[in-house]
Every structure is written in C-alpha cells, then in structure tokens.
C-alpha positions as semicolon CSV with decimal commas, in nm:
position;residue;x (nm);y (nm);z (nm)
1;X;8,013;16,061;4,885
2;X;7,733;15,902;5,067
3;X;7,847;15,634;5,391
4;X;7,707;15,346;5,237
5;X;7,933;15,439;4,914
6;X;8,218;15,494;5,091
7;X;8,231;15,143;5,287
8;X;8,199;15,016;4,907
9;X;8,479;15,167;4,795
10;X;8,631;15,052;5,090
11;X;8,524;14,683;5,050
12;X;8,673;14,681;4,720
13;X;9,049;14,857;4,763
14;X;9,037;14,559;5,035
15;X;8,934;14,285;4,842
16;X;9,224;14,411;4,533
17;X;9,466;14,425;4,809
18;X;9,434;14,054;4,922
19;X;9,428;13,974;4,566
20;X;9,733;14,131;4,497
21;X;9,903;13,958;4,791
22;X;9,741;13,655;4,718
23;X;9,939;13,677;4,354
24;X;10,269;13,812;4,540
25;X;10,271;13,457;4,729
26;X;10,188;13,266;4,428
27;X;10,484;13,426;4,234
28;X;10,672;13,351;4,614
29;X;10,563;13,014;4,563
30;X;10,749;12,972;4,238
31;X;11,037;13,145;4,391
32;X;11,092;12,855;4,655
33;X;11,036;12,627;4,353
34;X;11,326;12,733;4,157
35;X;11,566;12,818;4,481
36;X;11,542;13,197;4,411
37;X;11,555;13,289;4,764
38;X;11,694;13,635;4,746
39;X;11,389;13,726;4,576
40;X;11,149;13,555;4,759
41;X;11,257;13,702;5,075
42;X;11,270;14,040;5,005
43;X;10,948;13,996;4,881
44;X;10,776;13,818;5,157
45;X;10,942;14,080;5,346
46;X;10,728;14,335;5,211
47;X;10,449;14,166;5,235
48;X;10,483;14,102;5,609
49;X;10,571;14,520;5,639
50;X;10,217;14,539;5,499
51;X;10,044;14,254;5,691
52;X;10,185;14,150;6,020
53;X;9,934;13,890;6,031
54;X;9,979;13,693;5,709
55;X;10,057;13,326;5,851
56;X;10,114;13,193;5,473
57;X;10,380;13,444;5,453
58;X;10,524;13,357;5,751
59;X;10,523;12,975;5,658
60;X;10,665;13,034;5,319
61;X;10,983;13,271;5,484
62;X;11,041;12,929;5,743
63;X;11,049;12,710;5,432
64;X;11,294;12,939;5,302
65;X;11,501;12,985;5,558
66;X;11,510;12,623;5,591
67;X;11,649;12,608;5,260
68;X;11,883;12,847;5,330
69;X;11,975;12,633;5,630
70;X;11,908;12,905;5,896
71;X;11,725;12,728;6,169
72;X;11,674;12,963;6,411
73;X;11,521;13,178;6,178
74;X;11,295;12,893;6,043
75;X;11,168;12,795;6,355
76;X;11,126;13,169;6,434
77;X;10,873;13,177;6,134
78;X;10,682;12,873;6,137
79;X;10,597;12,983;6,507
80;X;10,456;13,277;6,386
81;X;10,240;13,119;6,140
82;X;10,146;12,856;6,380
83;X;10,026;13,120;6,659
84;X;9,866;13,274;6,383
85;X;9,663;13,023;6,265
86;X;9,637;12,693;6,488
87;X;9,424;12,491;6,291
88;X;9,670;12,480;6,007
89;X;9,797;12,085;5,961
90;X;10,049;12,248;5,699
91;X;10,189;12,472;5,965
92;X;10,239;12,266;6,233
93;X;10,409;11,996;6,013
94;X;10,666;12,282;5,922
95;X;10,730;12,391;6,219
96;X;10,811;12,031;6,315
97;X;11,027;11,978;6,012
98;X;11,240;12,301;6,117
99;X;11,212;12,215;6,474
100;X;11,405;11,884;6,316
101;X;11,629;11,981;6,160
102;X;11,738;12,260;6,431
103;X;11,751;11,912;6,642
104;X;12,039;11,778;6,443
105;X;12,245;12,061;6,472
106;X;12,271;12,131;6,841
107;X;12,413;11,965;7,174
108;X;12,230;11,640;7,334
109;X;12,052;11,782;7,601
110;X;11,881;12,082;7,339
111;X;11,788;11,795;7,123
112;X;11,628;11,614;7,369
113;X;11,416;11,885;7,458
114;X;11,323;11,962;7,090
115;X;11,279;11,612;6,985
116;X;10,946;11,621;7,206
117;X;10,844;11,909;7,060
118;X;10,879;11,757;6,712
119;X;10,683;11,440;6,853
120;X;10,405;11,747;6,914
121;X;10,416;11,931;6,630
122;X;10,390;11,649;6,405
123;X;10,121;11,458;6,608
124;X;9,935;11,795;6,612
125;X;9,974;11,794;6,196
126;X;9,803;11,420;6,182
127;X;9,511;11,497;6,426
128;X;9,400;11,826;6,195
129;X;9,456;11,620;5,864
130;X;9,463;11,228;5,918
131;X;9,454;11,227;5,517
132;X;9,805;11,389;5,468
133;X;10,057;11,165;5,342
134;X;10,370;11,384;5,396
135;X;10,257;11,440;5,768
136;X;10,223;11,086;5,832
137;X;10,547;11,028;5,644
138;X;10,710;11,230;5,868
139;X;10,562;11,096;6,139
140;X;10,624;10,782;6,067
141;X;10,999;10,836;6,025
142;X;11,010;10,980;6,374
143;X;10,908;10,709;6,550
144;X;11,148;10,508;6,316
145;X;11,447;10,719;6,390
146;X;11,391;10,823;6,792
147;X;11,456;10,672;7,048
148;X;11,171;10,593;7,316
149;X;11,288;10,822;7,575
150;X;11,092;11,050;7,373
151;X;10,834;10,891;7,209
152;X;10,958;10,681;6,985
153;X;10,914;10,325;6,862
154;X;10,882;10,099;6,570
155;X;10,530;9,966;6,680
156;X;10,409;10,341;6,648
157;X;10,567;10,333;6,349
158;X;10,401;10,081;6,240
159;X;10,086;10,170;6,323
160;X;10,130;10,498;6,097
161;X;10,217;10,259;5,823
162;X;9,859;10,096;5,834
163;X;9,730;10,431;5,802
164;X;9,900;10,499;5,501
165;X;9,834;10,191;5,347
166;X;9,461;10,254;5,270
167;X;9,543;10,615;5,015
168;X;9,934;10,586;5,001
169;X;10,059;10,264;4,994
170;X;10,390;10,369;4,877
171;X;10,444;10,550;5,206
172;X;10,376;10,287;5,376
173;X;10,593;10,035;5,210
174;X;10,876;10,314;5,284
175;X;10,792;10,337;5,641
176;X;10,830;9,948;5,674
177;X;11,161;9,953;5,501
178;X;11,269;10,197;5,699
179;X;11,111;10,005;6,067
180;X;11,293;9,642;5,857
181;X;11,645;9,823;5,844
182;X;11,648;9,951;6,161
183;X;11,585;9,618;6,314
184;X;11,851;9,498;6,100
185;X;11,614;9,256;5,886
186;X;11,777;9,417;5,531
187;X;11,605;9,149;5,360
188;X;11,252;9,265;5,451
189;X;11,355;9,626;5,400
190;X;11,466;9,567;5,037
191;X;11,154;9,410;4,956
192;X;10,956;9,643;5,091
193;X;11,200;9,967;4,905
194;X;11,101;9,793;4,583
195;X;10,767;9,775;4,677
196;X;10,746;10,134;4,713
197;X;10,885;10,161;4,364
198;X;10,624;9,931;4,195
199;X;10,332;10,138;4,373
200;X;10,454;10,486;4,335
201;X;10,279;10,722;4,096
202;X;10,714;10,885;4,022
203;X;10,876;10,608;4,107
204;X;11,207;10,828;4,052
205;X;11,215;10,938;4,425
206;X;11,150;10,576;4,538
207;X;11,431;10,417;4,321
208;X;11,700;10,690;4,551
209;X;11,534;10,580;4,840
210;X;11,680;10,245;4,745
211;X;11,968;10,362;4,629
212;X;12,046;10,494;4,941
213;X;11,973;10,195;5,107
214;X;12,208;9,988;4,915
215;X;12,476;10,326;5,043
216;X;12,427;10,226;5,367
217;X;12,509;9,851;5,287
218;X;12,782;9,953;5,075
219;X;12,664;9,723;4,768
220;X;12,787;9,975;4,545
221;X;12,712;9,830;4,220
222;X;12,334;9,782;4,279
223;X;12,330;10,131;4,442
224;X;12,532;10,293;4,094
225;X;12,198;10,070;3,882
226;X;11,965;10,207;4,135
227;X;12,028;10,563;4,020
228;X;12,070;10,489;3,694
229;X;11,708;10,312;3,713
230;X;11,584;10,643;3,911
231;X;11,693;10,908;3,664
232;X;11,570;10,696;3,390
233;X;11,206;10,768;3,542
234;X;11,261;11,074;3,581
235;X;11,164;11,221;3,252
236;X;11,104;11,553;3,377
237;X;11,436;11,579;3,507
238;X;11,309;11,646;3,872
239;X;11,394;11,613;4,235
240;X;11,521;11,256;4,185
241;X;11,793;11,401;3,961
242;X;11,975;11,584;4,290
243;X;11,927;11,308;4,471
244;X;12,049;11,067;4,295
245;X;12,367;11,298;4,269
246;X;12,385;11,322;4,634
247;X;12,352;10,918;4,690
248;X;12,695;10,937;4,464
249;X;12,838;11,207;4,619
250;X;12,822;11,068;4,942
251;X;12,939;10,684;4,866
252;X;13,226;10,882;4,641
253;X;13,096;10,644;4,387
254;X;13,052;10,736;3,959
255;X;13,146;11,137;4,000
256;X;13,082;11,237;3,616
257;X;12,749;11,070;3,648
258;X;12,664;11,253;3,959
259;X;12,806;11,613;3,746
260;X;12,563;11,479;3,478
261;X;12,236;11,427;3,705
262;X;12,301;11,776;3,832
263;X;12,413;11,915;3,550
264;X;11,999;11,789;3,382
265;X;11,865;11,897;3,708
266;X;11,956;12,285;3,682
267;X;11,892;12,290;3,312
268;X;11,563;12,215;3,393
269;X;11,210;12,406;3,472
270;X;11,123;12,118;3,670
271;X;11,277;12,199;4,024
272;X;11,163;12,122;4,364
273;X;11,156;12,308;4,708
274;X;11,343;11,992;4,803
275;X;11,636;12,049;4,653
276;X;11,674;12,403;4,590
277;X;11,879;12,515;4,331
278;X;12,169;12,726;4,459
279;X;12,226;12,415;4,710
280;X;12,275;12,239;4,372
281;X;12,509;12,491;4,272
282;X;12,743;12,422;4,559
283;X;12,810;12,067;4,569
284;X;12,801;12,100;4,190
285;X;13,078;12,336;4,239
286;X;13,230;12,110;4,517
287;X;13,289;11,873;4,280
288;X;13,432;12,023;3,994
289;X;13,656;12,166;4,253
290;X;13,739;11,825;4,351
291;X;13,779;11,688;3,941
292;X;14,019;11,977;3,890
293;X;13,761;12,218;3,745
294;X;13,884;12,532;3,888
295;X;13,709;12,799;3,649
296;X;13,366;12,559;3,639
297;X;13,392;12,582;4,041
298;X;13,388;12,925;4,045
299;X;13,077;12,977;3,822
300;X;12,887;12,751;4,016
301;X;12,932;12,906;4,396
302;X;12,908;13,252;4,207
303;X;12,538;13,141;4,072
304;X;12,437;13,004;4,391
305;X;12,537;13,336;4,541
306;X;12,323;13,514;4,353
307;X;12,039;13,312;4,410
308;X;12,064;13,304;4,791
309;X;12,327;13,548;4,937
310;X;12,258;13,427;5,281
311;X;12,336;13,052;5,239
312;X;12,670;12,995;5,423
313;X;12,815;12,676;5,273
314;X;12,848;12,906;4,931
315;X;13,044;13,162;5,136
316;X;13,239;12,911;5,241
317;X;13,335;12,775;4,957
318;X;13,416;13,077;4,802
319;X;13,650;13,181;5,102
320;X;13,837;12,895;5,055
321;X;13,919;12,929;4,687
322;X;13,642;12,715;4,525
C-alpha cells in the first residue's frame, strides 16, 4: 500500500471513529433525558477509556453525577471538561452549577470559599456567551441569593435582568420577582411571577415558579390553583409535572394530586434532565409510603434502583423499609 494511501485509510477509520462517538453521546444525551443513569455512565465510561480528552464526555458524566447527587464527583468532571476546553460557556456554567450545589451541602467556611468560585464560573459563562439565557439566569439568581461578602447584590442582579429583557423577557421578569421578594416587596414580586407567565413560550415552568412563591407565603389555596393552572399547560406532560408535585410535597398540601402529576410525568416520553426520573421514583415512593401504600412503595425505590444504582436517597429508602 502506497504512503499517501495509507494516511487515507487512516483519515477515514478516524473520521468513523468520531462519528461513532459522536452517536454514543447523542444516545448519552437521551440517557440523561430519561434519568437512565446506569447506562449512561457506563457508557461515557467507555468512551473516556477510549478518549481521555473528550470534554463533552466529561461534561455530560458531571451532569450526571449531579443528578445522581454526587458532588464531588460532579465538580471532579466539569473541571475536566473545563481544563479541556476553556472557551466553552456551557462548561463553565456547569461547573458553576455543581460547584453550587456542592456549596449547599458543606460547612460555612467551605461555602464561602466556593461561593466565589461560583461568582467565577458563572461570570466566566456570560463573558463567552452574553446571549445565553440559562447562564444569565443563573447568574442572576446568584446575585439574588448571596450575600455581598462575596459578590452579591440585588443591583447586579438587576442589571442581569436588563440584559435579559431584550431576547428573554421572561427571565427577566423572574429575576425581578425573585430581587422584589427578597426585599420583601411580595406585591411587586407577584406581579412580576405572572408576568413571566404571560411572556413565556411553556408557561408550565413559570406557573410553579409561582406556585412556589405563594409556598413560601403560605397562601395555600392560590398555590394548590397555581399548579393546577401549571399542569394544565403542560400538555406534554413535562418538567412542570415534577415540579408541581414537589411544590405539594413540600407545603404537605393536595397529596393524591401530587401522586397524579408524578404519576403523568413518568408515563411520559417527555422527561427532562431537570428532574430525572429515578429521583421521581423516590419521592413517588416516599409518598405512597407515607398514604399507606406499602407494596406501591416498594416498586417505586426498586425502579429507581435500577435506573441509577448509585443514587443514595433510593438506598435509603429501601434500608428503611420503604
């Protein structure tokens, strides 16, 4: 075989075998959709064995883990992606989502230190892409929620909020509720929670956004209405479903409702990285547990098992007898 056929030959085995990764991700993808984590690990896992240097597998593995509520190993693997490719706006906003979440799970001082680092990480994620909605959503609620010390403020958040207004004006009516409530003005941060609803293009999400805020206020009657409102956009039976379920959960408000939102959401092909499915299973189990439904219980933590064997709050439940 002549040189200049061999570096052909060559060209093309490497060109099928970052298509064929390129189509292992995609499938990954749908994997992380639908809450099939088992899978999706031991695939990316793989993957990784084959190419060290694959940053989208990397990022994918930290949005699992985060799923699976493993922060250490999140952060672990949005790093990698991150030093692996810099310019990414999608990387760095998941490494400060992880970074997060790790925040509100470990002592004051550790917090402290990661809170600026989620100030960075984020701030990093709006200079590559000053067009990205969820980046400056998240952004936005960080100045909202910390305190100055390290870096936050509602003025910043405000300022975020103007941004948003000229391609997601939805956003930014949610990032003024959320600067109105924490200055106590509940008035102005109603008005502006229905606001998102009237501009959003699913308004499903937007109506649990309210709903929560009337949790928080404890009007429990227009918070029961606001889900019911929510799910009733929801058409697809989508992330607003869980939610929804969750907002009830938590206020300990309309139980068979919340069984029935979650009930629609795992029946359907419609599910969301943001409320993966085996964490579904468990507080759908948690709750029949609590209504007396031993055997239903059961069959819940055992399919969230075997969907994500790792996840701890299943193994939990099952060691105590739900």
């Amino acid at each position: 075989m002549k040189p200049i056929c061999r570096i052909l030959q060559f060209s093309f085995l490497l060109c099928a075998m970052v298509t064929a990764h390129a189509d292992v991700l995609d499938s990954v993808r749908g994997d992380l959709e639908h809450g099939r984590a088992n899978q999706a690990l031991d695939t990316l896992s793989q993957v990784l064995a084959q190419q060290p240097q694959n940053a989208e597998a990397y990022n994918l593995q930290c949005r699992i883990y985060m799923q699976e509520e493993r922060w250490d190993n999140a952060v672990d693997a949005c790093k990698a992606a991150v030093r692996l490719v810099p310019g990414s706006s999608n990387y760095h906003l998941w490494l400060g989502r992880a970074l997060g979440e790790k925040a509100d799970r470990v002592s004051f001082i550790t917090a402290f230190k990661l809170a600026r680092q989620v100030r960075q990480e984020f701030g990093t994620a709006a200079r590559l892409d000053p067009h990205n909605a969820d980046t400056l959503s998240d952004l936005g609620e960080f100045y909202v929620d910390a305190p100055a010390i390290v870096g936050g403020g509602f003025d910043k958040a405000g300022v975020v909020a103007q941004q948003l207004d000229g391609f997601a004006p939805d956003r930014a009516h949610y990032i003024r509720a959320r600067i109105a409530e924490g200055q106590k003005d509940y008035a102005t941060a109603e008005q502006e929670y229905k606001a998102a609803i009237s501009g959003a293009k699913y308004p499903g999400d937007a109506w649990m956004d309210l709903a929560s805020f009337y949790r928080r206020r404890q009007r429990w009657d227009d918070m029961v209405q606001a889900v019911r409102s929510g799910s009733a956009t929801d058409t697809k039976h989508g992330v607003a479903l869980a939610d929804g379920a969750s907002v009830l959960i938590r206020a300990q408000r309309d139980l068979p409702l919340a069984r029935q939102l979650m009930e629609q959401y795992l029946a359907s092909p419609n599910k969301s990285e943001e409320a993966p499915a085996f964490r579904v299973h468990v507080q759908l189990g948690k709750l029949l547990a609590a209504l007396g439904n031993k055997q239903g219980a059961q069959q819940q933590i055992a399919a969230a098992q075997e969907l994500a064997r790792d996840y701890q709050p299943a193994t939990q439940a099952t060691n105590s007898g739900r």
